[in-house]
C-alpha positions as CSV (number, residue, x, y, z in Angstrom):
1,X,131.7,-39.5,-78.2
2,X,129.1,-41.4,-77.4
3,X,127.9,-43.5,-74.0
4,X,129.9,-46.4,-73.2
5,X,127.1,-48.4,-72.6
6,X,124.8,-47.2,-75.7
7,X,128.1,-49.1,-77.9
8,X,127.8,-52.0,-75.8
9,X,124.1,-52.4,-76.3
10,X,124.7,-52.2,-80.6
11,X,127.3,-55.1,-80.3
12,X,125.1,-57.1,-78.3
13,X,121.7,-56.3,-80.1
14,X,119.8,-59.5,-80.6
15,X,116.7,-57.9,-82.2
16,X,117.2,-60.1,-85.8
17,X,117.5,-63.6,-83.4
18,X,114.1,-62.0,-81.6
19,X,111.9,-61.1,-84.3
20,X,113.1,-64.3,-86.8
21,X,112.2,-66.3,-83.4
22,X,109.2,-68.9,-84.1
23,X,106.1,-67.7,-82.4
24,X,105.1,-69.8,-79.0
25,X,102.7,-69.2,-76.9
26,X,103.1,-66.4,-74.4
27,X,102.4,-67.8,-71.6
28,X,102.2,-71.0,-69.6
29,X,100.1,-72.8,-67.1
30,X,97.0,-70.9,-66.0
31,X,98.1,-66.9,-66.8
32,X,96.7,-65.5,-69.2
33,X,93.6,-67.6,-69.8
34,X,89.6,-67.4,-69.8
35,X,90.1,-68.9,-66.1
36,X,90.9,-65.4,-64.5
37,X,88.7,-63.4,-67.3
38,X,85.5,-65.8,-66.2
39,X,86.1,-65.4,-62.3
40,X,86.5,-61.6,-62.8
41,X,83.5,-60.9,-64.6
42,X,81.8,-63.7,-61.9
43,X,82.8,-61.2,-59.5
44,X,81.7,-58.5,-61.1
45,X,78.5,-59.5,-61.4
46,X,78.6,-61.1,-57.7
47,X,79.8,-57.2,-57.0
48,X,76.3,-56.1,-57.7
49,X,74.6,-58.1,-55.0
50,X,77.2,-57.9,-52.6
51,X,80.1,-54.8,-53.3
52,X,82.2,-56.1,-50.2
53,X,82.3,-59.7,-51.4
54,X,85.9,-60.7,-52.5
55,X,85.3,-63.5,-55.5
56,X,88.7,-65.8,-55.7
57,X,89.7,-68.7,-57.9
58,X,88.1,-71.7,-56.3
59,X,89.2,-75.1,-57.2
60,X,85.8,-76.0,-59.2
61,X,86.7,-72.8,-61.1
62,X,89.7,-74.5,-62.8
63,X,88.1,-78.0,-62.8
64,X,85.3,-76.3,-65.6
65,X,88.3,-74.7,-67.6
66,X,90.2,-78.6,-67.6
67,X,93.0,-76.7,-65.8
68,X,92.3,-79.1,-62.8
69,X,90.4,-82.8,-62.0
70,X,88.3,-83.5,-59.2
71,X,89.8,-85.4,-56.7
72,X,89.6,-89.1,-57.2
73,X,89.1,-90.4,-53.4
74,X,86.2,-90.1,-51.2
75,X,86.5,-87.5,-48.0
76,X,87.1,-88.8,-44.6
């Protein structure tokens, strides 16, 4: 006889609704896209000059990849 669960799994197998699914995107917002590939191989190459410099997403970073807008009032 077989596992308990392993029968429960076969009744509730949802593979056909899964793979007859319509294909979307597979991510959303910001993951995923050339914002983090461009900032890593920024700090890569920032890695050569200075190997303990720590490169993070700035604001202007996603402002060139339109995931962002500059701000639209003047600083104090």
């Amino acid at each position: 006889m077989e596992n308990p669960r392993t029968e429960t799994a076969r009744d509730h197998d949802d593979r056909d609704l899964i793979e007859n699914a319509e294909t979307a995107p597979s991510f959303s917002g910001a993951s995923g896209g050339n914002l983090e590939r461009d900032v890593a191989s920024s700090a890569e190459l920032d890695a050569v000059d200075a190997p303990d410099g720590i490169r993070r997403v700035r604001k202007q970073d996603a402002i060139d990849h339109d995931q962002s807008r500059p701000h639209d009032r003047p600083r104090d």
